[in-house]
N, C-alpha and C positions, 0 to 999 in steps of 0.2 A: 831616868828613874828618880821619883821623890824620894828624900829621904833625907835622914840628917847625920851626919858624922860627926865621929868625934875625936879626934887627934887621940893617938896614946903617947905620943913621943914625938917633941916638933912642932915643926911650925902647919897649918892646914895644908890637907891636900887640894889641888886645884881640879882635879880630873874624876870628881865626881859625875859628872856628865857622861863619861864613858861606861858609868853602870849601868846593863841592860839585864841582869840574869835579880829575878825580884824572889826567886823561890830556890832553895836547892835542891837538886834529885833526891828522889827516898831514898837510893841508892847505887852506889858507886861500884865498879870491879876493881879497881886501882886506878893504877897513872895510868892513861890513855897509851901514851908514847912506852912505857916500859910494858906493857902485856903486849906489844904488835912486836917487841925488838928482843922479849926475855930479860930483860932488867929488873932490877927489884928496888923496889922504895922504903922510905923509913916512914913519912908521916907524905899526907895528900894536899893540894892548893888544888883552888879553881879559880878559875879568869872571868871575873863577873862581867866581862865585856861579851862574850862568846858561849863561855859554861864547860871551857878543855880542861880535862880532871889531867893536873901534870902534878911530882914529885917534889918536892923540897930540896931545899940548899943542902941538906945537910945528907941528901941522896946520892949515890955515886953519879947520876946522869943529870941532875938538876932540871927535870925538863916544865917546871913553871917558870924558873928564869929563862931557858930556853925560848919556851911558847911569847913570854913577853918582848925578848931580843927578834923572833922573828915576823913579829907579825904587831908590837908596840904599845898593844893592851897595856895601859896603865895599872888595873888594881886586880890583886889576888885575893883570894879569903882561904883558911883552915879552913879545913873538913875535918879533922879532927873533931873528936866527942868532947863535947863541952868547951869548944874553944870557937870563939868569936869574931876574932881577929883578924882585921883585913890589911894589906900592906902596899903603898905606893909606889912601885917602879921607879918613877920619873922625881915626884918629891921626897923620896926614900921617907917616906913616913907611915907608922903604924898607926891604924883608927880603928874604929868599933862601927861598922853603919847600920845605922837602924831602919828598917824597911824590910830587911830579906829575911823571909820566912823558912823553916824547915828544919830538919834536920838531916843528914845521910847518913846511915848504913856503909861502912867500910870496912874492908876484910881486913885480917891482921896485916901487919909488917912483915912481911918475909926475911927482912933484917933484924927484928927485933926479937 
């Protein structure tokens, strides 16, 4: 994927190359992995390698760390409303990347 990042914190991430997802869904149901198992999220990530809507760190199941532990996708992005924010797995670094279009549509937090 073209595109240009921009570090938030850190030194550059290396693993831009693994961005394939250039657009986000209109919209989301939740975590992938918690609406098949009944779990509930606080806030949503997606894996710009692939496009798996998984839960946050700060979710009881963590299943964006999970999704990148099992399968090595390097970079996630908020789906949160008004948040841009993408974050490096492997160089634990947070950037902005500019290229990916869209917005999504997500339901409340069930925890919140």
């Amino acid at each position: 994927m073209e595109g240009y990042a921009r570090p938030v914190a850190g030194p550059p991430c290396t693993h831009l190359d693994a961005v394939a997802v250039s657009e986000l869904p209109a919209e989301v149901d939740g975590c992938e992995d918690c609406l098949r198992t009944g779990g509930k999220w606080v806030h949503l990530r997606i894996c710009l390698t692939c496009g798996h809507v998984g839960c946050c760190d700060s979710s009881p199941n963590r299943h964006a760390t999970a999704h990148h532990h099992a399968t090595a996708h390097p970079i996630i992005r908020s789906l949160q409303p008004g948040e841009d924010w993408s974050w490096c797995y492997v160089d634990e670094v947070g950037l902005a990347i500019d290229g990916i279009a869209g917005e999504s549509r997500i339901p409340p937090s069930p925890l919140l």
